[in-house]
Backbone as numpy.savetxt, mean C-alpha at the origin, in Angstrom:
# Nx Ny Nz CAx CAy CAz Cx Cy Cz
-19.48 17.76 -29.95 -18.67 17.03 -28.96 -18.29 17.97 -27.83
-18.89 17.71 -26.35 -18.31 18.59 -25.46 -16.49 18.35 -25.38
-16.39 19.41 -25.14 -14.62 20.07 -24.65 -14.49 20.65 -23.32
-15.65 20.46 -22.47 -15.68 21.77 -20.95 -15.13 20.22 -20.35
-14.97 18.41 -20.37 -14.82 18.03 -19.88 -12.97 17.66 -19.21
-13.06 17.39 -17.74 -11.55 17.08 -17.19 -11.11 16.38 -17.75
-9.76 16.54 -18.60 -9.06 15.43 -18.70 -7.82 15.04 -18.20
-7.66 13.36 -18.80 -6.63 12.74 -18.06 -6.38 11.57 -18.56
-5.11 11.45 -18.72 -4.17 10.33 -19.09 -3.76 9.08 -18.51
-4.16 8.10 -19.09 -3.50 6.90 -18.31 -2.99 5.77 -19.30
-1.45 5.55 -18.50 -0.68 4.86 -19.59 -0.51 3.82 -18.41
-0.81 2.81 -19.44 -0.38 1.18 -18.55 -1.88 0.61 -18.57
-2.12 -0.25 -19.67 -3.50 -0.69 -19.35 -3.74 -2.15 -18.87
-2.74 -2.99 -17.92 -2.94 -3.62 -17.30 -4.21 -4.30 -16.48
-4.56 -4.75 -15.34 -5.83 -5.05 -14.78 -5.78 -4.07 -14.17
-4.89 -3.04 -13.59 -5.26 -2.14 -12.50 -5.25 -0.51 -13.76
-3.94 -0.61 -14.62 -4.43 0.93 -15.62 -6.12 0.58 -16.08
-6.59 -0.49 -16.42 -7.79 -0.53 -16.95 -8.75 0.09 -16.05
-8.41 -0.79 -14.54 -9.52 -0.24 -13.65 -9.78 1.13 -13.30
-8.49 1.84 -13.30 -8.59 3.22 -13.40 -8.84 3.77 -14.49
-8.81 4.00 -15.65 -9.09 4.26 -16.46 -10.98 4.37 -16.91
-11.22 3.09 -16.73 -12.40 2.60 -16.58 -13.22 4.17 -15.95
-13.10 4.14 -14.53 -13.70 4.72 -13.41 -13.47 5.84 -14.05
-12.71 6.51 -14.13 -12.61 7.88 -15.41 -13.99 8.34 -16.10
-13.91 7.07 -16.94 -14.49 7.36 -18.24 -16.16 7.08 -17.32
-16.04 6.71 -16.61 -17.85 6.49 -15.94 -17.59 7.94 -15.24
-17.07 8.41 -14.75 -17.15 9.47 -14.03 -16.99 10.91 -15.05
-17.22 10.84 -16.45 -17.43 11.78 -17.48 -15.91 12.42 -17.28
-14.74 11.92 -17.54 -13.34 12.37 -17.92 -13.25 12.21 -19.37
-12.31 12.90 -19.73 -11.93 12.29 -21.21 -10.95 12.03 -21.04
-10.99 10.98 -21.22 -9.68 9.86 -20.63 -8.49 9.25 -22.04
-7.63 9.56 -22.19 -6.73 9.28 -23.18 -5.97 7.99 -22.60
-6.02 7.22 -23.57 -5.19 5.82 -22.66 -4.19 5.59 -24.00
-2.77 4.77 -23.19 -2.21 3.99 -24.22 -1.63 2.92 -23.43
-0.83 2.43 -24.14 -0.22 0.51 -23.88 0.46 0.16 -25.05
1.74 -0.35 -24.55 2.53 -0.70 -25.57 1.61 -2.07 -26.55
0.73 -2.57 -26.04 0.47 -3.69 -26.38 -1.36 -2.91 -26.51
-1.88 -2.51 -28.31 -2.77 -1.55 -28.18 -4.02 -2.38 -28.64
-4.02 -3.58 -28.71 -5.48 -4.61 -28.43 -5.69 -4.57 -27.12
-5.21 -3.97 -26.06 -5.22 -3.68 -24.36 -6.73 -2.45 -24.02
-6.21 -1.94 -24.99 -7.39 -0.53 -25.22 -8.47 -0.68 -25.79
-8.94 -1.55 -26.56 -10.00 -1.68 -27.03 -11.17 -1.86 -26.70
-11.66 -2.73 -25.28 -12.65 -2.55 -24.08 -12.92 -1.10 -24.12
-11.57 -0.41 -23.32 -11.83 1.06 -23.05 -12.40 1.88 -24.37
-11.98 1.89 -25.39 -12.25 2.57 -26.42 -13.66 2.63 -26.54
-14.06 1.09 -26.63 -15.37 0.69 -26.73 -16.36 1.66 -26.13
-15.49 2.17 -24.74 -16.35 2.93 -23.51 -16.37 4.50 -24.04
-15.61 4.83 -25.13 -15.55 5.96 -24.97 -14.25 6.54 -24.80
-13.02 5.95 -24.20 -11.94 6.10 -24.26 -10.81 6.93 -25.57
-10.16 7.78 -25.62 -9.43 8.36 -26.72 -8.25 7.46 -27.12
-7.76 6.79 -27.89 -6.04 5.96 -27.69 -5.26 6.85 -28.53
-4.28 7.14 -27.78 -2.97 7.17 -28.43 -2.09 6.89 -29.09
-1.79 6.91 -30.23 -0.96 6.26 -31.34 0.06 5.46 -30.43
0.95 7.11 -29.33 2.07 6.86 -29.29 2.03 7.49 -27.87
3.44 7.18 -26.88 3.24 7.88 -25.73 3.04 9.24 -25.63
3.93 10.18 -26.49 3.91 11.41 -26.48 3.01 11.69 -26.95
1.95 11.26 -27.83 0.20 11.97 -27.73 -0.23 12.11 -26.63
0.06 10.43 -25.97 -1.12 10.58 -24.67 -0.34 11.06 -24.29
0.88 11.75 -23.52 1.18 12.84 -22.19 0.48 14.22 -22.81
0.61 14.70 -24.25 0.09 15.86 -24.48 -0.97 15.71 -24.87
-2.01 15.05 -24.68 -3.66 14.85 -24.54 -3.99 15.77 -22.76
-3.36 15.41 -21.77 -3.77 15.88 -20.41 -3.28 16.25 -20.05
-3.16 17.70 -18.80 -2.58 18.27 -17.97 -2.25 16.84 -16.84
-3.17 16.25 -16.56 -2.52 15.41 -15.48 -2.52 13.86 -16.66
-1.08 13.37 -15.94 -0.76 11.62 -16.49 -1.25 10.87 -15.53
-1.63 9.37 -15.31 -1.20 8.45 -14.69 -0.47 7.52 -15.32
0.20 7.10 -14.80 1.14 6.12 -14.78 0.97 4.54 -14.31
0.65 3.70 -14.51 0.39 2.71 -13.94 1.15 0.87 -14.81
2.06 1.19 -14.44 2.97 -0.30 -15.35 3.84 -1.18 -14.43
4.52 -1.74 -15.13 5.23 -2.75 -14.33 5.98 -2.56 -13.07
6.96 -1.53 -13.76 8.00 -1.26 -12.31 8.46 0.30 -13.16
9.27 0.81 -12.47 10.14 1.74 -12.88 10.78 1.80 -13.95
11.29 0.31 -14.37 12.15 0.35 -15.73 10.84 0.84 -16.96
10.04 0.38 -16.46 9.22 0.14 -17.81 8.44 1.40 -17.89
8.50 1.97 -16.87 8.17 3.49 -16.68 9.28 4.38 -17.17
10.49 4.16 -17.26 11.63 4.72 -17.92 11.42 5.23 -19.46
11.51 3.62 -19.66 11.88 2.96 -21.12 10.30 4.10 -21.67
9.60 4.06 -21.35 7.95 4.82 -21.67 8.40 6.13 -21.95
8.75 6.77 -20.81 9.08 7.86 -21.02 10.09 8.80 -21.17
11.56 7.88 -20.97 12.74 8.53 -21.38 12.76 9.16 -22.45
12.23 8.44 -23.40 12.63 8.96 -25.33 11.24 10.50 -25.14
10.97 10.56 -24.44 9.88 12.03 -24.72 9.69 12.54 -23.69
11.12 12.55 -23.13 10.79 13.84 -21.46 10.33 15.54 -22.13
11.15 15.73 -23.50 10.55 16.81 -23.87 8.89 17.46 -23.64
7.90 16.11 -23.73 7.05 16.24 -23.44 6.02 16.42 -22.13
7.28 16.06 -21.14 6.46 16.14 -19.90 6.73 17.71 -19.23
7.19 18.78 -19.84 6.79 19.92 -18.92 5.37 20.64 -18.49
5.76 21.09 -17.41 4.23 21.64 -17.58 3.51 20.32 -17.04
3.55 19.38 -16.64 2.50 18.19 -16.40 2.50 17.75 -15.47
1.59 17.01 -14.44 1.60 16.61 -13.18 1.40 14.81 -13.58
2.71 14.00 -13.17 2.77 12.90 -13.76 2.76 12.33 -12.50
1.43 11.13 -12.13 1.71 10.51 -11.19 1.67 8.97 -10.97
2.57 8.91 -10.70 3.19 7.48 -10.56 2.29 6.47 -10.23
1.89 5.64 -10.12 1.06 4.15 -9.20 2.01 2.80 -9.91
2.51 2.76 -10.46 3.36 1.83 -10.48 4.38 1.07 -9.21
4.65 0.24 -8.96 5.34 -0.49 -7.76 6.37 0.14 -8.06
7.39 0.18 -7.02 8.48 -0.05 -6.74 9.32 0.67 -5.47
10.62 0.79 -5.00 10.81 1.17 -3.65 10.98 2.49 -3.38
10.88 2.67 -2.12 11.14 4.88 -1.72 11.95 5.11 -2.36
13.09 4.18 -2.54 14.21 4.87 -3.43 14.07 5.38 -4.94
13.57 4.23 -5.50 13.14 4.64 -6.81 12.27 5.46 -6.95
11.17 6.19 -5.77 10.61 7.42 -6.01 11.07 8.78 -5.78
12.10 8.25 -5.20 13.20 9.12 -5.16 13.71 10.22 -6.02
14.20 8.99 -6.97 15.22 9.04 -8.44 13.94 9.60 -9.02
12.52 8.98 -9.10 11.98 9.33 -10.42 11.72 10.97 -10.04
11.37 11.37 -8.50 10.95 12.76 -8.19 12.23 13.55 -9.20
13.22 13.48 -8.70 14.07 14.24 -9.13 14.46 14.31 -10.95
14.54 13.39 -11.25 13.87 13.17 -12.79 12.98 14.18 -13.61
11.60 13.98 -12.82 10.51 14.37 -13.14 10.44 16.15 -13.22
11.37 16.60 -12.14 11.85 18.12 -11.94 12.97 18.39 -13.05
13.65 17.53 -13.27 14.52 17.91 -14.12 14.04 18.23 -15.66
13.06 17.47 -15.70 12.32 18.11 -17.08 10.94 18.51 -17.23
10.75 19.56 -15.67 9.56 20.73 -15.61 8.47 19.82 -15.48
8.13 18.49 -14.87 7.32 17.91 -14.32 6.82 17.76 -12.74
5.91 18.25 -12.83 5.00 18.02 -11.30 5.22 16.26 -10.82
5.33 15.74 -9.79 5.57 14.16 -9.80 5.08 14.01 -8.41
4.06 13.23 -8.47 3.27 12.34 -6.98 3.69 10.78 -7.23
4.01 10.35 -6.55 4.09 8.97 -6.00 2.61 8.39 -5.41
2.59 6.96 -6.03 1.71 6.83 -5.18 1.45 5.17 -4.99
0.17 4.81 -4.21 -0.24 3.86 -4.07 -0.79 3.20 -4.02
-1.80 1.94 -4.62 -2.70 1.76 -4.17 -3.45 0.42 -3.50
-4.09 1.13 -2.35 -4.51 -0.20 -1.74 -5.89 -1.02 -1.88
-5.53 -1.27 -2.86 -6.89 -2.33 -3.21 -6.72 -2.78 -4.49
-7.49 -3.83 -4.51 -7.41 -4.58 -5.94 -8.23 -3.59 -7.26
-7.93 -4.47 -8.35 -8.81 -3.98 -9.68 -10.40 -3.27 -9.09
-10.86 -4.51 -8.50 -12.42 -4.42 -8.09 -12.57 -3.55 -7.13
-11.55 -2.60 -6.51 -12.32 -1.59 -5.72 -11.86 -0.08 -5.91
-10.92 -0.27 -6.93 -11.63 0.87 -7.47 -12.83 1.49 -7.82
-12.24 2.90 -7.43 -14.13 3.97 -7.56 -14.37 4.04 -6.23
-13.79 3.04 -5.15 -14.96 3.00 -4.19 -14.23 4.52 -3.01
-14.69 5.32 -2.16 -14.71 5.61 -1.64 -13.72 5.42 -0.72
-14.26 3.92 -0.21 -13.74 3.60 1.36 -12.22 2.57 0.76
-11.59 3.31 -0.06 -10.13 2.44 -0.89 -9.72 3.58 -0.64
-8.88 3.20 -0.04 -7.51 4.47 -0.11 -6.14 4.08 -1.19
-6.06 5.73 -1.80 -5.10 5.44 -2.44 -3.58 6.77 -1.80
-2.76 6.14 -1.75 -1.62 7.16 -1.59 -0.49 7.96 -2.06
-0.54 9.02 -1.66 0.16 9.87 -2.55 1.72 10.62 -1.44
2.56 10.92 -2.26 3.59 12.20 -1.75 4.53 12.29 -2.58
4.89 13.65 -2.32 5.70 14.29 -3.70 4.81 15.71 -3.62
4.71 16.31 -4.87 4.63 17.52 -4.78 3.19 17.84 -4.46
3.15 18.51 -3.40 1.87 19.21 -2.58 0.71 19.69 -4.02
1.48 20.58 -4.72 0.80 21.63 -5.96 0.09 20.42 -6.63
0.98 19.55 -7.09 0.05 18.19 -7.70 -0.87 17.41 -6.99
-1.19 17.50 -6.21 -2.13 17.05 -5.04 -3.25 17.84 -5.05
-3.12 18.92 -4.47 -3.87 19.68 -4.62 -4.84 20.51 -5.67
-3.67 20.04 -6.85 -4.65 20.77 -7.92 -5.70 19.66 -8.83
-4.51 18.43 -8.28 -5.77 17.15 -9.23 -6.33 16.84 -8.35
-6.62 16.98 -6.77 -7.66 15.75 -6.06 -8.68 15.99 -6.70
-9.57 16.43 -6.84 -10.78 15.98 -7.53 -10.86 14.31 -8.71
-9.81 15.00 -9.52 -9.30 13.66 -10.09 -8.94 12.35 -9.20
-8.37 12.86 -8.20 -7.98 11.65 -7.50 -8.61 11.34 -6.61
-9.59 11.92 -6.27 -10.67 11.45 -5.47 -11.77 10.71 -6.85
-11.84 10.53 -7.77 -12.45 9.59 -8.63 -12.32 8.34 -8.32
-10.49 8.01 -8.08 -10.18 7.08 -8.01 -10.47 6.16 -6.54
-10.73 6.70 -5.65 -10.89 6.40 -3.57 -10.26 7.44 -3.16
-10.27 7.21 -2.05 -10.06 8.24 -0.86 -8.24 8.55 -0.96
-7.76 9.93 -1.63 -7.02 10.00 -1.34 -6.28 10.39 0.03
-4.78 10.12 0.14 -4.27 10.61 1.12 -2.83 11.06 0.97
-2.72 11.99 1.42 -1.74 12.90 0.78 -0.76 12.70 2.37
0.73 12.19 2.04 1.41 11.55 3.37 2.81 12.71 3.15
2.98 13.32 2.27 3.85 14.25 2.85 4.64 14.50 1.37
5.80 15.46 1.29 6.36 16.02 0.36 7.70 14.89 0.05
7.75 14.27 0.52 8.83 13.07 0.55 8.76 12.51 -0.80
9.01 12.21 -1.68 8.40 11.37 -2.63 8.42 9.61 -2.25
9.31 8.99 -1.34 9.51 8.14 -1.24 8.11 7.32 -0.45
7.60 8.41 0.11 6.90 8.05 1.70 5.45 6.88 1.35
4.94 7.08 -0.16 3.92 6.55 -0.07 4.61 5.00 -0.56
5.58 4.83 -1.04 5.69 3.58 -1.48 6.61 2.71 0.29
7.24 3.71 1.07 7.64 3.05 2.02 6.06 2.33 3.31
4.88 3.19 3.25 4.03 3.11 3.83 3.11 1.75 3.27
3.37 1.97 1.83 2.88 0.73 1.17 3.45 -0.51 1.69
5.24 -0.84 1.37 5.42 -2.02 1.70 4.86 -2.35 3.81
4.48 -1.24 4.00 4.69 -1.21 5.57 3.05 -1.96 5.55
2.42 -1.30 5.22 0.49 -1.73 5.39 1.06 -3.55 4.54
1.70 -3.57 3.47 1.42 -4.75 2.85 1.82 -5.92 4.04
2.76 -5.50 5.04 3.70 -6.49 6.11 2.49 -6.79 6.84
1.71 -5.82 6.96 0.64 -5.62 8.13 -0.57 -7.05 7.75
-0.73 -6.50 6.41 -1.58 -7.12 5.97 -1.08 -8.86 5.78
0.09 -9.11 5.43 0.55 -10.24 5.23 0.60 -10.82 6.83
1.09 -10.15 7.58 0.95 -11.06 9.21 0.06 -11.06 9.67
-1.17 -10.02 9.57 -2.58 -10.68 10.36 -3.32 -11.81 9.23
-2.99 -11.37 8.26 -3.47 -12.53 7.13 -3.28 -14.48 7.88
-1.86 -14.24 7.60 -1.12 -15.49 8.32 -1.11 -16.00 9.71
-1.45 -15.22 10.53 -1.89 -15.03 11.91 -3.59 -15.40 12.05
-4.08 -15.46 11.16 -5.66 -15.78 11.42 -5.70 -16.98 10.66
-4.87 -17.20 9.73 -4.96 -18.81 8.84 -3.76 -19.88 10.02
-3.22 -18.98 10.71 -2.72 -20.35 12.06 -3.94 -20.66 12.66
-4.56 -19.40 13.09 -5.53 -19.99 14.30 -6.37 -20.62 13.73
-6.91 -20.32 12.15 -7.92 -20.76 11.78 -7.20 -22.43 11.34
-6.04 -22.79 10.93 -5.62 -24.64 11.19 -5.99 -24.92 12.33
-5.72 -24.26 13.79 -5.82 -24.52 14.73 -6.81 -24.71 15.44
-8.06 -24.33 15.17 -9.71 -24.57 15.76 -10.00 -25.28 14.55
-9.28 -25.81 13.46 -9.82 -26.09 12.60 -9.57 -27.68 12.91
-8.76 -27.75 13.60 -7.74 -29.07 13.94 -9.10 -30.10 14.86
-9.82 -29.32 15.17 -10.77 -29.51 16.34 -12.64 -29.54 15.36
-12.66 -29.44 14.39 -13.47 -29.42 13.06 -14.04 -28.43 13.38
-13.28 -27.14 13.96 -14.32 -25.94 14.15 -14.26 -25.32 12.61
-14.88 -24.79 11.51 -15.47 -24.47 10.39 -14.47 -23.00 10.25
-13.76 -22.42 9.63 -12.98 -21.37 9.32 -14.05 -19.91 9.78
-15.63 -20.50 8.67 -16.21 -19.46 8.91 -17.25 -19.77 10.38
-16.77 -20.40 11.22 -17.29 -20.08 12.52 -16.35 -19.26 13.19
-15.07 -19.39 13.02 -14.23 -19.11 13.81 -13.93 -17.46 12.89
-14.07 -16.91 11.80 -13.81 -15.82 11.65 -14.66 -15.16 12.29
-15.68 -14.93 12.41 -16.83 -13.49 13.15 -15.89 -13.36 14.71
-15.53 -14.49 15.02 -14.75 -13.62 16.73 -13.40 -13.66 15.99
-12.80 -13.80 15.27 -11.33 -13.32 14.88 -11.49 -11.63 14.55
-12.31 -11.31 13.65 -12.53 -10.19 13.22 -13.41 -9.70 14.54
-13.90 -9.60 15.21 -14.58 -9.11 16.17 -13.04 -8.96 17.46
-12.11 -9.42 17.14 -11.18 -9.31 18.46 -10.25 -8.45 17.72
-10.03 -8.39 16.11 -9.43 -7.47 15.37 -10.17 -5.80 16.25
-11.03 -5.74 16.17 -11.28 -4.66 17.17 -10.27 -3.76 17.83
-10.61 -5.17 18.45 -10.29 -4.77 20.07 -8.38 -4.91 19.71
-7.80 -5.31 19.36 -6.52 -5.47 18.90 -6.28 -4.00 18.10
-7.08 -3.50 17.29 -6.93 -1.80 17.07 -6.63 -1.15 17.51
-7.34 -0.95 19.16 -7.31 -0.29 19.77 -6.31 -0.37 20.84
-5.78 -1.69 21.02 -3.87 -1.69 21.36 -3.32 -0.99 20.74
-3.25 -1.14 18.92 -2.23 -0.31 17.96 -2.72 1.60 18.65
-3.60 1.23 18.83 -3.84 3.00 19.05 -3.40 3.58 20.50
-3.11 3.01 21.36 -2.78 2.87 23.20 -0.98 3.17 22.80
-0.51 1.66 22.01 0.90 1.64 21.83 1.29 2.71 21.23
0.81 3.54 19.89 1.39 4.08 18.97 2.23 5.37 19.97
1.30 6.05 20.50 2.22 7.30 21.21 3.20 6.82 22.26
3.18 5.35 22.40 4.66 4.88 23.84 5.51 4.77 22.81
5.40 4.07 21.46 6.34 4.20 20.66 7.16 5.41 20.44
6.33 6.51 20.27 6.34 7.75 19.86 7.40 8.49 20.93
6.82 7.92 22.19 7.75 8.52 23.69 9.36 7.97 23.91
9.08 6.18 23.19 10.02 5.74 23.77 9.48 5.16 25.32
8.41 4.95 25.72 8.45 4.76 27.01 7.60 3.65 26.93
7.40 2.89 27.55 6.55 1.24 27.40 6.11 0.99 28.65
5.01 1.08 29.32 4.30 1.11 30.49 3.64 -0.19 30.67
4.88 -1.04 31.26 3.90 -2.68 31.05 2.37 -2.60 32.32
1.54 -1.38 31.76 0.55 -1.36 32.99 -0.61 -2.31 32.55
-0.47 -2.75 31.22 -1.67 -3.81 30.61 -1.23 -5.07 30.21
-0.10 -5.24 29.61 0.66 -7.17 29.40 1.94 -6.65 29.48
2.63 -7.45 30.32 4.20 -6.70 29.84 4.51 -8.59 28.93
5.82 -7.90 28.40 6.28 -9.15 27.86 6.47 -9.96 28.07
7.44 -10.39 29.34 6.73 -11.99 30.70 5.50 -12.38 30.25
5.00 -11.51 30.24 3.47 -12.28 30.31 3.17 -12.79 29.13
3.87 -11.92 28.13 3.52 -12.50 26.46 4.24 -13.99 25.89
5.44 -13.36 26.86 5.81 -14.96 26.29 5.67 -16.20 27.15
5.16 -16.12 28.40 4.23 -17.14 28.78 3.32 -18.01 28.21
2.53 -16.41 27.55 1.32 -16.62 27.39 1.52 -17.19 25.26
2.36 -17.14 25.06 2.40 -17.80 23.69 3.04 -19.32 23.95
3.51 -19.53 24.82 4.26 -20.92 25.03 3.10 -21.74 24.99
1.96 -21.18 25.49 0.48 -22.01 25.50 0.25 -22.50 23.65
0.13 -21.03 23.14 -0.37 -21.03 21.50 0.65 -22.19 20.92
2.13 -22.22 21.45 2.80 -23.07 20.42 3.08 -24.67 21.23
2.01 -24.49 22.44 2.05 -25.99 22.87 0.66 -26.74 22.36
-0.14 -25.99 21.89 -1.73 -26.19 21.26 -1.36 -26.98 19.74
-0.54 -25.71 19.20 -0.53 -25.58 17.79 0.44 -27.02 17.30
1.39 -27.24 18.30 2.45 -28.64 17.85 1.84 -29.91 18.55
0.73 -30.10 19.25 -0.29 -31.12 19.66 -0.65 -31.31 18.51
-1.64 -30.62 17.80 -2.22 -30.75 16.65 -1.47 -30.65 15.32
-0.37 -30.64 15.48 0.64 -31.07 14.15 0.57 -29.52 13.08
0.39 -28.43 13.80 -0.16 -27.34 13.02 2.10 -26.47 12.65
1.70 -25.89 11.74 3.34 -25.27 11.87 3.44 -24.24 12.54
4.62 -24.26 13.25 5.02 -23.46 14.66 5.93 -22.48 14.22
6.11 -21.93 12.59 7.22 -20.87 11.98 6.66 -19.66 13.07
5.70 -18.95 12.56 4.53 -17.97 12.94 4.90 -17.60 14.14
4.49 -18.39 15.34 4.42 -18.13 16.80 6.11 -18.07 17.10
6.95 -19.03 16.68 8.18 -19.28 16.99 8.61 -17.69 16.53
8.71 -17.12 15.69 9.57 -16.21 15.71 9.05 -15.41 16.35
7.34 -15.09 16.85 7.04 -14.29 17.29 7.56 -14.60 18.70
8.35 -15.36 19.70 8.55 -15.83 20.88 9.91 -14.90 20.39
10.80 -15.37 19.19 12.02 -14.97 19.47 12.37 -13.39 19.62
11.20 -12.68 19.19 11.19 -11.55 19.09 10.68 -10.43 20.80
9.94 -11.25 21.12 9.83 -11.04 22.16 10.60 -11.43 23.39
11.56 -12.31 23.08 12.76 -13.33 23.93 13.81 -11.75 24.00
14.41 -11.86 22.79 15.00 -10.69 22.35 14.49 -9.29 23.01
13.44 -8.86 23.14 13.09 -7.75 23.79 13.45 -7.71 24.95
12.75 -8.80 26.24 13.22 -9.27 27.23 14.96 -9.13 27.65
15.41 -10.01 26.95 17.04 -9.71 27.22 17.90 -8.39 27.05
16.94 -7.70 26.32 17.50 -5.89 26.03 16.81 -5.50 27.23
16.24 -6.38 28.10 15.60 -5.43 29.36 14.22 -4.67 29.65
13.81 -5.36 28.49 12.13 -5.15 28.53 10.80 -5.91 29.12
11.50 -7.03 29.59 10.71 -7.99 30.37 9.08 -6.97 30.97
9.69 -6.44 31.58 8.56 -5.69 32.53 7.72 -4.62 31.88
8.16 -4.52 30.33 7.09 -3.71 29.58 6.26 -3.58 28.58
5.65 -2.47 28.04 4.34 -3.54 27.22 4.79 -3.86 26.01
4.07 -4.79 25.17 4.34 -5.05 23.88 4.86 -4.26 22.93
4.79 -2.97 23.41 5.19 -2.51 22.19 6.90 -2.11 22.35
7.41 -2.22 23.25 8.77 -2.13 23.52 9.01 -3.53 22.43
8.65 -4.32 22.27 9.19 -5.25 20.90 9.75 -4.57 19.63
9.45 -3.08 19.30 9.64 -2.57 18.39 11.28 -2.00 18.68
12.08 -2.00 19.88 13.49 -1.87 20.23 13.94 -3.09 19.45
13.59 -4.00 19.87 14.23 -5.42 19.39 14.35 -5.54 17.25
12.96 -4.87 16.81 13.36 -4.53 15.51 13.87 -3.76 15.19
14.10 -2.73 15.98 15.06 -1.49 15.23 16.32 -2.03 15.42
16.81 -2.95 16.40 18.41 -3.54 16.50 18.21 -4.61 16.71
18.10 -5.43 15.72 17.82 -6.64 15.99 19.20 -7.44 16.53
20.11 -6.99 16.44 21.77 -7.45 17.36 21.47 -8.17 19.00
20.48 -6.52 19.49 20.63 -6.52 21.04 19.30 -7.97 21.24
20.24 -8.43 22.56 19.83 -9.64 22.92 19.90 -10.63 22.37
20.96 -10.99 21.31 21.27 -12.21 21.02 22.83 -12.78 21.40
């Protein structure tokens, strides 16, 4: 039986501990798994997988843990009764929950001689392994650095800073992102749809103007950065003109006007703090105080 191989721990065999786990064991790890619930492991085993009676085997099976379960409590309850066991170990988190609670667990994790990354990940079960999946990390640099290899098994890591909080605040931030262009392309797509234009006619120029809409986020990001908003390409006048059109289209055709409406109020709001004359991205005053201008 070879022994020269990396190993590594993963507790939580859920759809996403599995998927990681999984990718492990194809990528020649010796992968120790457990789960409170241990008919969970048996696929994996099948693969080759080691199981753990108990938690404290699997943390002292690997120099590096993953972590991957419900929330924090259940990440507690796991490992409270055997912190004895986590010195010496680089335990990293992928479990949900907020900056704060990566907070608490960083400091935790130091308190009983544990290395601790936070992290995140963006993509489903099915893309794990892949490359072009990013997963995110912050918390301790040394743990980063000494497992990427490991964590480059998993996608493209990215290492966002010594914060521990930072990768789960960046998470809910990409998830907002993802939830409003999501919802923002299923308006327009009711809305040409209203007209029997086909969803998938109308996605290739939605995603083809996603583009070009990138490359706003990339123009805006450093006025944000300045504080300075140069309405030299749309100022906000013009935006909310120019949406009074979208939500006179969208309530013709009986489509719901939540979406655009708040996006007017938000930009109304900018305007009255005195931004009329600058570019879109001065809207981001109006979220940091959402008070001014009402």
């Amino acid at each position: 039986m070879r022994t020269d191989r990396p190993k590594v721990t993963v507790i939580g065999l859920g759809s996403m501990g599995s998927a990681l786990a999984s990718v492990f064991l194809r990528r020649g790890y010796e992968t120790t798994v457990w789960n409170r619930s241990a008919d969970k492991a048996r696929t994996l085993v099948d693969q080759g997988a080691r199981p753990a009676a108990t938690p404290e085997e699997a943390v002292a099976a690997s120099p590096l843990v993953i972590a991957c379960v419900l929330d924090y409590e259940a990440l507690h309850g796991i490992l409270d009764p055997i912190t004895a066991s986590l010195a010496g170990k680089s335990l990293v988190n992928l479990s949900s929950g907020s900056p704060e609670q990566a907070d608490e667990a960083a400091a935790w994790a130091r308190s009983h001689a544990a290395d601790y990354l936070d992290g995140a990940i963006m993509t489903t079960p099915p893309g794990v392994g892949s490359p072009e999946m990013m997963f995110l990390y912050s918390g301790s640099q040394t743990a980063f650095e000494t497992h990427r290899p490991a964590l480059e098994v998993l996608g493209d890591p990215q290492y966002l800073g010594s914060a521990p909080g930072l990768a789960s605040l960046y998470d809910v931030a990409l998830l907002g992102l993802m939830w409003s262009t999501m919802t923002g392309w299923l308006h327009g797509t009711a809305l040409v749809g209203a007209e029997k234009v086909p969803a998938t006619a109308f996605t290739p120029i939605a995603v083809r103007w996603l583009t070009a809409v990138a490359g706003f986020l990339t123009t805006y990001a450093s006025q944000v950065d300045d504080g300075r908003y140069p309405g030299d390409d749309a100022t906000v006048d013009v935006q909310i003109a120019t949406i009074d059109h979208l939500i006179h289209a969208a309530e013709a055709r009986g489509i719901d006007n939540a979406l655009p409406e708040l996006l007017k109020s938000a930009m109304e709001r900018t305007k009255a703090a005195g931004h009329g004359s600058s570019s879109y991205a001065s809207v981001i005053e109006a979220l940091r105080n959402p008070a001014d201008g009402r």
